[in-house]
DODREN-12995 format. One line per 8 residues: for each residue x, y, z of N, C-alpha, C. Coordinates in pm, 1 decimal, decimal comma. Layout:
! DODREN-12995
X/Y/Z/X/Y/Z/X/Y/Z ~ ... $
! end
This chain:
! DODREN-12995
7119,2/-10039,8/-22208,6/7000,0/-10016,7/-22289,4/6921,3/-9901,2/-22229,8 ~ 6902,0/-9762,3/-22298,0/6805,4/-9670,8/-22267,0/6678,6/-9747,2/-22217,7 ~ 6595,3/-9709,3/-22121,2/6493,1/-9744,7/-22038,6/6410,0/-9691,2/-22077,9 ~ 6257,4/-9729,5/-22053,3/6133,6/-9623,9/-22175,9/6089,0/-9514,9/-22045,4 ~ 6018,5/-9418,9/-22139,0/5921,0/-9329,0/-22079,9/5815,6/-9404,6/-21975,2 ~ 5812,6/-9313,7/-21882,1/5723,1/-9364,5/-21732,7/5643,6/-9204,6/-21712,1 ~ 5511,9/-9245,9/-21736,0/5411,4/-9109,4/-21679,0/5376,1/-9145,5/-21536,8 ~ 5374,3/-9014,6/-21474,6/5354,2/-9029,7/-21326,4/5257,7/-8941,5/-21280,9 $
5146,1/-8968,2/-21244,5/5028,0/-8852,5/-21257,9/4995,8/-8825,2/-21061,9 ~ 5003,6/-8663,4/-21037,1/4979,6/-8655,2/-20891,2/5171,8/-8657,0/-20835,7 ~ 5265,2/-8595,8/-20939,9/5345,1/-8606,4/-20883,8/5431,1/-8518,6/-20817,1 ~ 5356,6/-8446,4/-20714,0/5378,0/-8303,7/-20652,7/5451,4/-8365,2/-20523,3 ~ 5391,3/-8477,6/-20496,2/5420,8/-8512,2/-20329,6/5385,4/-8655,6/-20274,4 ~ 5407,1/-8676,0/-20210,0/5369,6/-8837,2/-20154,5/5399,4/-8924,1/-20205,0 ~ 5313,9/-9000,1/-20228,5/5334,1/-9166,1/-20313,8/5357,3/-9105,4/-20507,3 ~ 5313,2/-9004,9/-20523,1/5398,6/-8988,6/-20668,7/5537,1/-8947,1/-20673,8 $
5567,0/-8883,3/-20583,6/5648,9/-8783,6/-20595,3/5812,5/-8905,7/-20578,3 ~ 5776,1/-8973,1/-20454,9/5831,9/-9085,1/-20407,1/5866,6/-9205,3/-20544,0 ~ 5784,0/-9233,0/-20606,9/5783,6/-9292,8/-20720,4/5835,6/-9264,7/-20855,4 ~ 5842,4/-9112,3/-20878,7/5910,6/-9082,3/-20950,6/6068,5/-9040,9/-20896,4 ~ 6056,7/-9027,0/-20835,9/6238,8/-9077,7/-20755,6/6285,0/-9184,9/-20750,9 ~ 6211,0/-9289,6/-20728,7/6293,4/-9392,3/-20738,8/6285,7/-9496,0/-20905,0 ~ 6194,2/-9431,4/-20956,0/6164,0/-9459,4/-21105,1/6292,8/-9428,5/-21179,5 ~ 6317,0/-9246,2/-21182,8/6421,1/-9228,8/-21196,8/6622,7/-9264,0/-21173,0 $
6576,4/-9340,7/-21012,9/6698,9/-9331,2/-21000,6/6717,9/-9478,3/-21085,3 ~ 6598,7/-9580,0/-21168,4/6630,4/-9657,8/-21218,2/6631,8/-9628,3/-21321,4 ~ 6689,5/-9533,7/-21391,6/6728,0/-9501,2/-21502,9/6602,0/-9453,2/-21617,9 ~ 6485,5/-9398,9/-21589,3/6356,8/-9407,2/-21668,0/6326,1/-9248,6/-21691,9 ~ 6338,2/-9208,6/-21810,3/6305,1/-9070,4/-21852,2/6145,6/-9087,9/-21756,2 ~ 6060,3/-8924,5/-21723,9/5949,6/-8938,2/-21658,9/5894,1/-8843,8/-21708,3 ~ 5778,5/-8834,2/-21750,1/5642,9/-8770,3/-21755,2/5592,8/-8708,6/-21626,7 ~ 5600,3/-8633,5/-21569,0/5582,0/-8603,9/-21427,3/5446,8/-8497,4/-21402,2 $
5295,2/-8475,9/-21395,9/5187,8/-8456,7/-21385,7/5164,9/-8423,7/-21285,9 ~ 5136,9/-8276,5/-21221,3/5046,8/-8279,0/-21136,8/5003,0/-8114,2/-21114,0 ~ 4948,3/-8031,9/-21008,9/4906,7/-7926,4/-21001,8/5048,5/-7797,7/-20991,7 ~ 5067,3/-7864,1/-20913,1/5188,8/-7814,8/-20836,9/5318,4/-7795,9/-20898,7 ~ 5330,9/-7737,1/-21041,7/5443,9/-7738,0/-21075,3/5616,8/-7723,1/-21027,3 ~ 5603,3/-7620,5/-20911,2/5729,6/-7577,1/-20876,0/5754,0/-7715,3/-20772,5 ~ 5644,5/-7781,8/-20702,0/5713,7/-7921,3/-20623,0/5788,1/-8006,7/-20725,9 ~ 5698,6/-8027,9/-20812,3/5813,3/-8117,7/-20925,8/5937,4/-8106,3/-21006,7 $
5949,7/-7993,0/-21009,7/6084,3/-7896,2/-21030,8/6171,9/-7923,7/-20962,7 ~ 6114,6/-7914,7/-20786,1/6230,5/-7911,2/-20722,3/6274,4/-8055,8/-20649,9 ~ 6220,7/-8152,4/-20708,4/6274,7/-8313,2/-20737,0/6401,8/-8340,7/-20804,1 ~ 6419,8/-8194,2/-20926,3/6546,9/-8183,6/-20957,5/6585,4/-8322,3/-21034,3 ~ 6527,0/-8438,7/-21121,2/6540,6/-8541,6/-21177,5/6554,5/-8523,5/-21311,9 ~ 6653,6/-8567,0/-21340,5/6718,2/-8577,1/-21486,6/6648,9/-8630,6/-21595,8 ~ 6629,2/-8606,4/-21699,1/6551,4/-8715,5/-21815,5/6397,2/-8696,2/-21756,4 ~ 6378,0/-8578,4/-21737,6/6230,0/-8567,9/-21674,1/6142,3/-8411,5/-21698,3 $
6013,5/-8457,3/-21756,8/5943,1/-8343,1/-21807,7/5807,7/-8306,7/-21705,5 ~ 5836,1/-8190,4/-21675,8/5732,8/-8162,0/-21529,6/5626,6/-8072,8/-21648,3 ~ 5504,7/-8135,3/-21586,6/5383,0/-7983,4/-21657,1/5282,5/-8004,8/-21587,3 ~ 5214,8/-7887,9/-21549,5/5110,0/-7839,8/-21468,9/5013,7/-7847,2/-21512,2 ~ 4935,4/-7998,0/-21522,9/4823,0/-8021,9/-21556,7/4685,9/-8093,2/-21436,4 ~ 4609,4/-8081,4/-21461,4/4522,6/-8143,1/-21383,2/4441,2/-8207,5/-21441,9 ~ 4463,5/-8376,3/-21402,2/4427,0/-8465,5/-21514,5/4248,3/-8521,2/-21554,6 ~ 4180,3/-8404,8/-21462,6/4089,1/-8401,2/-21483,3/4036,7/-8322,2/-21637,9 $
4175,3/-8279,4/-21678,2/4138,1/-8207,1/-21762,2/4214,3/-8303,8/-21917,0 ~ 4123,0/-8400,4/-21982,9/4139,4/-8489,3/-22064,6/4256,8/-8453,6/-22168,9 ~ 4199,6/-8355,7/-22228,6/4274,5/-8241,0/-22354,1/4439,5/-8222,0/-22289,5 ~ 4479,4/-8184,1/-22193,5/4597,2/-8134,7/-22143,0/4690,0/-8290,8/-22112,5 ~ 4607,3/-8347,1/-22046,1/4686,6/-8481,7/-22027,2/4708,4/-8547,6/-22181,7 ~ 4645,2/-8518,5/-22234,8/4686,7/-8605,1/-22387,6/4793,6/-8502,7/-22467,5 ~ 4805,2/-8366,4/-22471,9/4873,1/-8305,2/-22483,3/5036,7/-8349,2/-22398,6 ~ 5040,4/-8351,6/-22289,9/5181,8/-8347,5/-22232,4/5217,8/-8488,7/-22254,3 $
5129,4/-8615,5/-22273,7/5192,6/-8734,1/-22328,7/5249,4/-8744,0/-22450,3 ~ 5172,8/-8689,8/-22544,2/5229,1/-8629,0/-22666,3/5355,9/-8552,1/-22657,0 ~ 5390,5/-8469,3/-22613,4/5451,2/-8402,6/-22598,3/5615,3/-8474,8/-22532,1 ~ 5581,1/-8545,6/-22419,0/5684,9/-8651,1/-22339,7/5772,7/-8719,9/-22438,9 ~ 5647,1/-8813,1/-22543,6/5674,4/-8914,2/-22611,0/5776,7/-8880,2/-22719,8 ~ 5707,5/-8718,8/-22766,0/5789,6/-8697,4/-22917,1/5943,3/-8632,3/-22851,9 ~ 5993,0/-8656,0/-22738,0/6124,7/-8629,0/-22654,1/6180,6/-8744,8/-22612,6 ~ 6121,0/-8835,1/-22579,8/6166,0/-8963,9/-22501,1/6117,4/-9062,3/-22558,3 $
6071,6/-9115,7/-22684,9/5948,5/-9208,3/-22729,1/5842,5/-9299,7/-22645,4 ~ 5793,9/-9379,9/-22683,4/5656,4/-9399,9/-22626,7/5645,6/-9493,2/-22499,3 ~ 5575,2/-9420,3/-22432,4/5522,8/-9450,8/-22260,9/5531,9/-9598,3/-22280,9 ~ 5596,8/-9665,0/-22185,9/5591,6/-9797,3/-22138,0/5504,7/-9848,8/-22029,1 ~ 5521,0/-9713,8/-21946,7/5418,4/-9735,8/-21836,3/5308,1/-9613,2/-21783,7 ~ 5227,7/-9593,5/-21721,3/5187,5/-9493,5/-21678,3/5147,8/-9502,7/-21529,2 ~ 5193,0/-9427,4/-21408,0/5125,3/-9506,8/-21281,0/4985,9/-9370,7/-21268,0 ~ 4918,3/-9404,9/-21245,4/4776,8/-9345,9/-21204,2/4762,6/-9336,7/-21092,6 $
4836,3/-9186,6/-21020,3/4874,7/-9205,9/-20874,0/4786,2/-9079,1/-20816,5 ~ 4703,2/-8974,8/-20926,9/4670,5/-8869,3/-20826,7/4497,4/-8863,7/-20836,8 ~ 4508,2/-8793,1/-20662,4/4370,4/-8862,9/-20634,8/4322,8/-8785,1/-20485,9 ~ 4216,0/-8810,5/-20479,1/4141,2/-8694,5/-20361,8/4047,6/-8768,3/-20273,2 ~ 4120,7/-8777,6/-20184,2/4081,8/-8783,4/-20042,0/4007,6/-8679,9/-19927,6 ~ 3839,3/-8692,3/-19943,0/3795,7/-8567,5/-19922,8/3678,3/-8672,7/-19795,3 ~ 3705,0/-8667,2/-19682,2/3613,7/-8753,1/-19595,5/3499,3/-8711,0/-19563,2 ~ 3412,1/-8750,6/-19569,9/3253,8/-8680,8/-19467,5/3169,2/-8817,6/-19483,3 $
3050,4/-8771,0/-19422,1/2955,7/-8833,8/-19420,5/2830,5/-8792,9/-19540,3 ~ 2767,2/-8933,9/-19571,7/2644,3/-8887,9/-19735,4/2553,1/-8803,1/-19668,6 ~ 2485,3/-8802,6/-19590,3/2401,0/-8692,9/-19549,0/2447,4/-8583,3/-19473,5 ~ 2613,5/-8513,8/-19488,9/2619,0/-8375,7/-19500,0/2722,2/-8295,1/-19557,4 ~ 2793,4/-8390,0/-19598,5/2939,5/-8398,9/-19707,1/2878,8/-8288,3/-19794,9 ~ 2944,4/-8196,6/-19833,2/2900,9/-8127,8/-19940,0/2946,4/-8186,0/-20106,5 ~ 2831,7/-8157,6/-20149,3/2841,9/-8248,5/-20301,2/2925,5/-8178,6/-20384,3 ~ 3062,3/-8113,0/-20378,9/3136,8/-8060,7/-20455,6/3225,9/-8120,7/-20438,7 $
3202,7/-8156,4/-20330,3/3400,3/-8272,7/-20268,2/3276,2/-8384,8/-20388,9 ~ 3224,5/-8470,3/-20345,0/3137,8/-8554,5/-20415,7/3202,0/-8560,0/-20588,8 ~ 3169,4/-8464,6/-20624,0/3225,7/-8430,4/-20754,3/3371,2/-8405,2/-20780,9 ~ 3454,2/-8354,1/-20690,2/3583,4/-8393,9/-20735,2/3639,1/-8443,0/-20704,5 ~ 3630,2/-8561,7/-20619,0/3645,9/-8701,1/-20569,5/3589,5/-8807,1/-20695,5 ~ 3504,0/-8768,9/-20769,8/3488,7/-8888,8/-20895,2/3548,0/-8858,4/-20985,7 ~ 3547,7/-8704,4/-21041,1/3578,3/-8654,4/-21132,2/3771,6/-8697,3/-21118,4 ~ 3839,9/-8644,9/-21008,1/4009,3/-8661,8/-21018,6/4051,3/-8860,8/-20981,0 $
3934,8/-8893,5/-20894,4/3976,8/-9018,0/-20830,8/3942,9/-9154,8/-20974,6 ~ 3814,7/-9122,0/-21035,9/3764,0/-9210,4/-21139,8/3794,2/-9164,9/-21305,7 ~ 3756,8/-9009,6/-21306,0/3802,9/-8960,5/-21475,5/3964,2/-8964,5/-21488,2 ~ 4043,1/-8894,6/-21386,1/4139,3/-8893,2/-21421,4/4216,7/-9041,1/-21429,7 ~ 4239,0/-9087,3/-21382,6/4240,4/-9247,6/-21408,6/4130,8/-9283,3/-21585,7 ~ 4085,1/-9264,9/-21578,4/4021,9/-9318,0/-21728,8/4103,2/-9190,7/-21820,1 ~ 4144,2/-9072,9/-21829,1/4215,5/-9024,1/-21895,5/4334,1/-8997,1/-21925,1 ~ 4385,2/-9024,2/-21795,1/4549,5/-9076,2/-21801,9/4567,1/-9253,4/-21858,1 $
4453,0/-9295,8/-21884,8/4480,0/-9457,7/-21941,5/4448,1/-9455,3/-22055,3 ~ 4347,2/-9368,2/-22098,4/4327,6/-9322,7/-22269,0/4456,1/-9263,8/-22346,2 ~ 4523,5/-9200,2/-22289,3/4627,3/-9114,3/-22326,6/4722,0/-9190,7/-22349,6 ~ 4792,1/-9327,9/-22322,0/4888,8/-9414,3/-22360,3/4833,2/-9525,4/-22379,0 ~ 4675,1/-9541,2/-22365,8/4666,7/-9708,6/-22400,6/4653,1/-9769,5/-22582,8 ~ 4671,8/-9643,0/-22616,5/4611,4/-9689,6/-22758,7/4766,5/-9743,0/-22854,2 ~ 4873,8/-9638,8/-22756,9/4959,4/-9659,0/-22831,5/5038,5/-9817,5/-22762,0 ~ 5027,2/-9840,6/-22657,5/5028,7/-9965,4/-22630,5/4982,9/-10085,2/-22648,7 $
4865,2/-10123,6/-22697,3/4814,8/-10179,4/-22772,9/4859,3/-10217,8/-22907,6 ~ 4931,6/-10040,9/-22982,9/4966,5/-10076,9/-23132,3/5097,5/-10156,1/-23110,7 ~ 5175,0/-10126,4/-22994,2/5320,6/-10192,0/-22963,2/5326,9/-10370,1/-22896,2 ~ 5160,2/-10386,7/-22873,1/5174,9/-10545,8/-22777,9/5221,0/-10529,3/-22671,5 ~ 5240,9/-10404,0/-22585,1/5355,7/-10416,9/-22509,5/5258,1/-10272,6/-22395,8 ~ 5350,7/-10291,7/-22225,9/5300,5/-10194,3/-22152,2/5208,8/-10219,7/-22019,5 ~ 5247,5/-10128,1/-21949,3/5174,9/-10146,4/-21807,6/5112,2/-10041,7/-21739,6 ~ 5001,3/-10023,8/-21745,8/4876,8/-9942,6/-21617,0/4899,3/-9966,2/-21508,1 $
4912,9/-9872,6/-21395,4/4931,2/-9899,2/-21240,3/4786,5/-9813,1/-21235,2 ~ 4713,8/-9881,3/-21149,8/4609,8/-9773,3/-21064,1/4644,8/-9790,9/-20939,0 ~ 4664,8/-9678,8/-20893,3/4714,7/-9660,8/-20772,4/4533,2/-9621,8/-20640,9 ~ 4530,0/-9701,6/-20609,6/4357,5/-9740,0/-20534,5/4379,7/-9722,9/-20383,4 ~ 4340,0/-9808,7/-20324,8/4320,2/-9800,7/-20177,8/4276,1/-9946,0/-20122,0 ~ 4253,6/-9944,3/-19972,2/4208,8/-10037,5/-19925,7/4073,0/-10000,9/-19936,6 ~ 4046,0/-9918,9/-19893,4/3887,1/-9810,6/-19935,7/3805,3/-9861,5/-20061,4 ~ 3932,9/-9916,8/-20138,0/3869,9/-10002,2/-20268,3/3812,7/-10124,1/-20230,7 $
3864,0/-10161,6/-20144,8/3777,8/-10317,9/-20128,6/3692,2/-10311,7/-19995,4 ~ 3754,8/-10255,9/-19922,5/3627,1/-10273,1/-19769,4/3587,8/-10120,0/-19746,3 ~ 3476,8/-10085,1/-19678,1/3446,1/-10000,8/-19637,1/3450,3/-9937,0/-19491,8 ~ 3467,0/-9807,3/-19475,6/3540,5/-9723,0/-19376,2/3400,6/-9628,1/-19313,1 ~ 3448,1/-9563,1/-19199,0/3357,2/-9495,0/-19147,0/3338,8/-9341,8/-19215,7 ~ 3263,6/-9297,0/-19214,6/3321,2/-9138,6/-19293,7/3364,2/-9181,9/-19434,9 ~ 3371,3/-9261,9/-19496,4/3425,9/-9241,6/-19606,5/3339,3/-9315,4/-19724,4 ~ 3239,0/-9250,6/-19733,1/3136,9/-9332,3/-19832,0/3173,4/-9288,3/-19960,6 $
3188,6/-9177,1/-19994,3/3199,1/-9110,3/-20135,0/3337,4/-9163,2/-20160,4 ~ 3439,4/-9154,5/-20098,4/3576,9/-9205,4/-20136,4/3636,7/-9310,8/-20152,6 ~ 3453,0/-9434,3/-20097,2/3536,3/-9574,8/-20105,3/3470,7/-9596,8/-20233,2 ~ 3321,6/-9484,8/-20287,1/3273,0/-9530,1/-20372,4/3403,4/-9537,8/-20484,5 ~ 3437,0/-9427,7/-20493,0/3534,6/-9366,9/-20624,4/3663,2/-9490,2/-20589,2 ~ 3712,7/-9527,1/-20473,2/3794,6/-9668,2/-20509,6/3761,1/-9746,7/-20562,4 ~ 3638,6/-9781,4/-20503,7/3570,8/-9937,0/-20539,9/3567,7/-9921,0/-20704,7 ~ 3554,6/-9830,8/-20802,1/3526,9/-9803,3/-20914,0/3653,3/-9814,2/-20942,1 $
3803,9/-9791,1/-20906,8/3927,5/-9801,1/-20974,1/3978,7/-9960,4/-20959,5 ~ 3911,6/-10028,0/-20872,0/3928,1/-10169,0/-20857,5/3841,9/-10214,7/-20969,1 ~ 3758,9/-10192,9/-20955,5/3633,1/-10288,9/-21100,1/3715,3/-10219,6/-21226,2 ~ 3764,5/-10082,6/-21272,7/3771,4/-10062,1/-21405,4/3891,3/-10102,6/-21434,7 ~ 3994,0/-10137,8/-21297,9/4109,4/-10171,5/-21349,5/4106,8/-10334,3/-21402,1 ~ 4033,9/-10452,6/-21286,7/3963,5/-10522,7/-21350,1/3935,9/-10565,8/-21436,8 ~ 3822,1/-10521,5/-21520,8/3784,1/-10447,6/-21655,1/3869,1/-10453,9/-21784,5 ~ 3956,0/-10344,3/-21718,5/4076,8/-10338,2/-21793,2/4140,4/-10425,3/-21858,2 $
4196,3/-10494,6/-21756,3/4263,4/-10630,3/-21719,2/4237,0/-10718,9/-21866,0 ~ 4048,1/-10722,1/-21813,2/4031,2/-10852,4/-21938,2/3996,5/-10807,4/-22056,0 ~ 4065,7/-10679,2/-22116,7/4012,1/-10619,2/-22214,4/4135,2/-10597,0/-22284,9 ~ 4300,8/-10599,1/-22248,9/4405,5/-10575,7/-22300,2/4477,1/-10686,7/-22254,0 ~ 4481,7/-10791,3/-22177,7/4550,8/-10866,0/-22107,9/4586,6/-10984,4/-22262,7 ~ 4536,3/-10998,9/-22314,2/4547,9/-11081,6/-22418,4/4635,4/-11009,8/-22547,8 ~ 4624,3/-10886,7/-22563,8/4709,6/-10783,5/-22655,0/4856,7/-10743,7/-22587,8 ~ 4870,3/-10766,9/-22471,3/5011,2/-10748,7/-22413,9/5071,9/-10678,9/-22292,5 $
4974,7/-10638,2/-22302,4/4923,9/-10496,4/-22130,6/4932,5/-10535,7/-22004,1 ~ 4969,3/-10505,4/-21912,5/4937,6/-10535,4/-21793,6/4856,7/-10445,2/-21728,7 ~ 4769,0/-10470,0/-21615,9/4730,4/-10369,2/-21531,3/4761,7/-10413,0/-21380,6 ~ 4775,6/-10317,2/-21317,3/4792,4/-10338,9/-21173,3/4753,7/-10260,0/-21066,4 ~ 4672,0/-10314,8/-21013,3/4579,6/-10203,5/-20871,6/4715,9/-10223,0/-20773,6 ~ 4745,2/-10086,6/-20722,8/4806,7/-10049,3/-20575,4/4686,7/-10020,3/-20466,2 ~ 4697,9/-10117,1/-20387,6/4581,1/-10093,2/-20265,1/4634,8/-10086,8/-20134,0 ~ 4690,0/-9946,6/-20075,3/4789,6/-9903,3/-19965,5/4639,5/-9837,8/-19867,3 $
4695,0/-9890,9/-19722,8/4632,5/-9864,3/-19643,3/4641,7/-9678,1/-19611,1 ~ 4647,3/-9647,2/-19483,6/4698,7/-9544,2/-19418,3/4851,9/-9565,6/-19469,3 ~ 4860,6/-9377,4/-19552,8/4995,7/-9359,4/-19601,4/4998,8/-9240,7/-19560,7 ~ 5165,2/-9184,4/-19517,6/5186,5/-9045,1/-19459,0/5156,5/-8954,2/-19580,3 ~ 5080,5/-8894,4/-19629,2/5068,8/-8813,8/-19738,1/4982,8/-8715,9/-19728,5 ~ 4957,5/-8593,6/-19777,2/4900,3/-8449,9/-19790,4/4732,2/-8460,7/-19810,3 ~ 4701,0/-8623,3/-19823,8/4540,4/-8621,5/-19846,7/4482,0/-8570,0/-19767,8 ~ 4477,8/-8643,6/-19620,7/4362,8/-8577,2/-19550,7/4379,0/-8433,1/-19486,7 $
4470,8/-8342,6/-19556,3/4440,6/-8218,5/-19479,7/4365,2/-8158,1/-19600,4 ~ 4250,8/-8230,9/-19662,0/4205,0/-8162,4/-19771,6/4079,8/-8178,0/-19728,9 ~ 4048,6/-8280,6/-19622,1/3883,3/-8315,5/-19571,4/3872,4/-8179,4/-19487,7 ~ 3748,8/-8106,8/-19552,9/3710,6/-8015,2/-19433,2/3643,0/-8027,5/-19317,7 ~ 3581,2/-8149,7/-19279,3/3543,1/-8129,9/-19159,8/3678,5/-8204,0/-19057,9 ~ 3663,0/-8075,5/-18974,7/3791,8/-8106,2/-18856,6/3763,5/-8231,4/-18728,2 ~ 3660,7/-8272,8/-18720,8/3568,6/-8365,2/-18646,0/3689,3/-8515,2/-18745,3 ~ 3661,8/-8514,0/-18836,9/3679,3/-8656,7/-18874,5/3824,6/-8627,8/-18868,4 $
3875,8/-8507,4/-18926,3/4001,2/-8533,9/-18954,5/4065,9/-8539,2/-18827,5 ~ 4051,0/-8509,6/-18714,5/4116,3/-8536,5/-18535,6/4095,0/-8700,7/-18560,6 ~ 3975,6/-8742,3/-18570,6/3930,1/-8864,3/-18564,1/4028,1/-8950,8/-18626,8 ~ 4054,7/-8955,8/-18755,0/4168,0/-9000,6/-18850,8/4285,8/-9028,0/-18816,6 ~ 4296,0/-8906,8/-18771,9/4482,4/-8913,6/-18679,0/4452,7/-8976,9/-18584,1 ~ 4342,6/-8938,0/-18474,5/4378,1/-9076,4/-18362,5/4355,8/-9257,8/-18427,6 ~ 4306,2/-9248,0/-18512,7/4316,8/-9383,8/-18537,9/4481,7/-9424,7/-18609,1 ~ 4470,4/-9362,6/-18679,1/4651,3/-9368,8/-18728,7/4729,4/-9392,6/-18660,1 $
4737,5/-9290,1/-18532,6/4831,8/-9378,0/-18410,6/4807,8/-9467,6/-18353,0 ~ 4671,8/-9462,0/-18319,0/4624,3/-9641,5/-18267,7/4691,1/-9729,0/-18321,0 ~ 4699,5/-9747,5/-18459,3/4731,9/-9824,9/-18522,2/4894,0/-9856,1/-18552,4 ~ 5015,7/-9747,9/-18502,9/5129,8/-9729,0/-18491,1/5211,7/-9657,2/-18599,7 ~ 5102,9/-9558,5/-18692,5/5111,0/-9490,3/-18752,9/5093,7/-9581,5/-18868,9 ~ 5103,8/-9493,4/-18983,8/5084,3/-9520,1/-19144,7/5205,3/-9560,4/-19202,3 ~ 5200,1/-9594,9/-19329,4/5274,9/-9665,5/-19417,4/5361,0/-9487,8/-19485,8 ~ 5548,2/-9541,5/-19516,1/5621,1/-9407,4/-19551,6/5520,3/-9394,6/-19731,0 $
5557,3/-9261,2/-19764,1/5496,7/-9300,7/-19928,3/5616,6/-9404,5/-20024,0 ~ 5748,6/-9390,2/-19971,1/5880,4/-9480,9/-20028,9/5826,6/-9640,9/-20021,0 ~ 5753,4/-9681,8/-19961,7/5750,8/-9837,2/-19914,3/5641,0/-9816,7/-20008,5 ~ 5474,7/-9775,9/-20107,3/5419,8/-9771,9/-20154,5/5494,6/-9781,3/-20291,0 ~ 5606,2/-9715,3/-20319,6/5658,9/-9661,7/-20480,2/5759,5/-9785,9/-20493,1 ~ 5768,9/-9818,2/-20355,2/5887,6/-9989,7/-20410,2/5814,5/-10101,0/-20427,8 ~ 5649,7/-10071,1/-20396,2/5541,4/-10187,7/-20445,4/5540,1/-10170,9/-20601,4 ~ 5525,7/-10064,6/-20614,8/5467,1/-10015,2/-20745,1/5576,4/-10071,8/-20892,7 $
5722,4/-10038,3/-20778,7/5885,9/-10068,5/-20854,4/5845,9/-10229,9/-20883,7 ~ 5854,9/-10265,6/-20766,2/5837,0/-10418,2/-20795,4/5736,6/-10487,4/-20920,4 ~ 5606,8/-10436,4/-20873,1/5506,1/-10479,0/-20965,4/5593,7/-10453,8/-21137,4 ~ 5608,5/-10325,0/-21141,9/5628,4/-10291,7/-21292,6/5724,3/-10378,5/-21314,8 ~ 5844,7/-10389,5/-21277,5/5992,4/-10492,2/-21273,9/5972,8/-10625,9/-21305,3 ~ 5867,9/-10670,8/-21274,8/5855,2/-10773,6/-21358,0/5838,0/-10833,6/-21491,2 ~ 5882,6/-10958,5/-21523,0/5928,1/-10961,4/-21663,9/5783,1/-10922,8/-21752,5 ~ 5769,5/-10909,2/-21883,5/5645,5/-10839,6/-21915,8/5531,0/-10941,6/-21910,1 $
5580,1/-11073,8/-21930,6/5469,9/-11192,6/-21922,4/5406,0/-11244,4/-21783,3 ~ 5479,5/-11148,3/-21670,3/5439,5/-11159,0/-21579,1/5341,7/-11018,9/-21521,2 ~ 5190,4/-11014,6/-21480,5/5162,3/-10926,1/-21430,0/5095,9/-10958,2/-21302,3 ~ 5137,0/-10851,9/-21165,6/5136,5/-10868,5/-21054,8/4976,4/-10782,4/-21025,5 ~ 4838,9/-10848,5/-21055,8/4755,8/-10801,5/-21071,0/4701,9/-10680,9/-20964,1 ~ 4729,6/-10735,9/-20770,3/4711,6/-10660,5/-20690,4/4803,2/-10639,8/-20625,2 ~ 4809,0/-10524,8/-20568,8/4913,8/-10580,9/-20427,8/4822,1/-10464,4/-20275,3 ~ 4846,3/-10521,0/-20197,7/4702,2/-10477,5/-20130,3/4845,6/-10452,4/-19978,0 $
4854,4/-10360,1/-19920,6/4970,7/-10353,2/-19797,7/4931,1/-10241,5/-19729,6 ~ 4976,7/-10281,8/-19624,0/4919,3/-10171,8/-19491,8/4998,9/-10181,1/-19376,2 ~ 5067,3/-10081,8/-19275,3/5131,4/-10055,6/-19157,7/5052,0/-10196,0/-19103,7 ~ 5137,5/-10262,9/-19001,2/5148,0/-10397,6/-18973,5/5044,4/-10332,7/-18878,2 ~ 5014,5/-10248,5/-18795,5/4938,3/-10234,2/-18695,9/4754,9/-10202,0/-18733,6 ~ 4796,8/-10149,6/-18836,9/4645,5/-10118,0/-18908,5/4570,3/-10271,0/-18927,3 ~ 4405,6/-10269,2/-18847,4/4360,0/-10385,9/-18814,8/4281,8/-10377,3/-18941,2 ~ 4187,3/-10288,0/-18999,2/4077,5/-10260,8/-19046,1/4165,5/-10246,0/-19216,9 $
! end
């Protein structure tokens, strides 16, 4: 049996990139989203449509789902994987990380879920991944603006939850601790980011992004009447 369309948003590197590899190698045409066009290219995955969007940008993401669907028909799933990790402190963080830390971490997530939820709904059928943090549920040092914008993908997924859960939908928060991935070389202050890494090894390093995308495998894999609401995992050494 042909397998449905899977959108994968943020899938340049890390925990998307990882996910749409192993999505694929289970047989699933992919929607593949992110800045970085030529990284997703060179994933080299079959039954798979790469476009250079940034899903902050509402119009374009509804465009390339459109676009996926009328090639592969309609999204079964979508994982909501890309997202900005920008650390400081509220009294000196500059308010532009501020802004595109809500804008990619909270809009894009509400516009990559607009973009296939309607047609899921008309089908009874389908699954939302928000891909979140631990940052979503407890709070971190340095990281006020970034646990805000989690804590908001935990409540809307939530939300979500009891707003389609009765029409056929699933939703599912991914809440991964410390993961080896390209986020924090995006925090500009170099103070936290030394800081970061020594805690990472304290802790016996971070979680691979592959062990995140076989949570994600799992969750979706389940039968459709089953939805695996959280799954919350972290490097065995990570205390916090």
């Amino acid at each position: 049996m042909t397998k449905p369309l899977i959108v994968v948003t943020g899938a340049s590197s890390g925990i998307g990139a990882a996910t749409a590899r192993l999505l694929s190698a289970q047989g699933h045409p992919l929607l593949l989203l992110a800045r970085r066009s030529r990284r997703m290219e060179e994933l080299a995955l079959p039954r798979t449509l790469c476009r250079r969007v940034d899903v902050t940008d509402r119009g374009a993401v509804e465009a390339a789902v459109h676009e996926a669907q009328e090639r592969f028909g309609p999204a079964d799933a979508i994982i909501n994987n890309a997202g900005a990790m920008l650390l400081g402190r509220i009294a000196d963080q500059p308010v532009d990380e501020w802004d595109r830390m809500i804008d990619l971490n909270v809009k894009g997530v509400l516009y990559g879920t607009r973009a296939v939820l309607p047609g899921m709904l008309a089908r009874g059928t389908g699954t939302i991944v928000n891909v979140s943090s631990i940052a979503g549920r407890k709070t971190f040092p340095d990281h006020g603006a970034y646990v805000a914008t989690k804590f908001a993908v935990h409540a809307l997924s939530e939300n979500l939850r009891e707003e389609v859960a009765a029409r056929g939908v699933r939703v599912v928060t991914i809440a991964p601790g410390a993961v080896e991935t390209e986020l924090l070389s995006h925090t500009s202050d170099e103070r936290i980011k030394s800081d970061y890494e020594a805690w990472k090894e304290s802790a016996g390093g971070a979680l691979d992004p592959q062990v995140v995308a076989e949570a994600i495998a799992y969750a979706y894999g389940q039968p459709q009447s089953v939805t695996i609401r959280e799954i919350v995992l972290a490097a065995t050494g990570q205390e916090a």
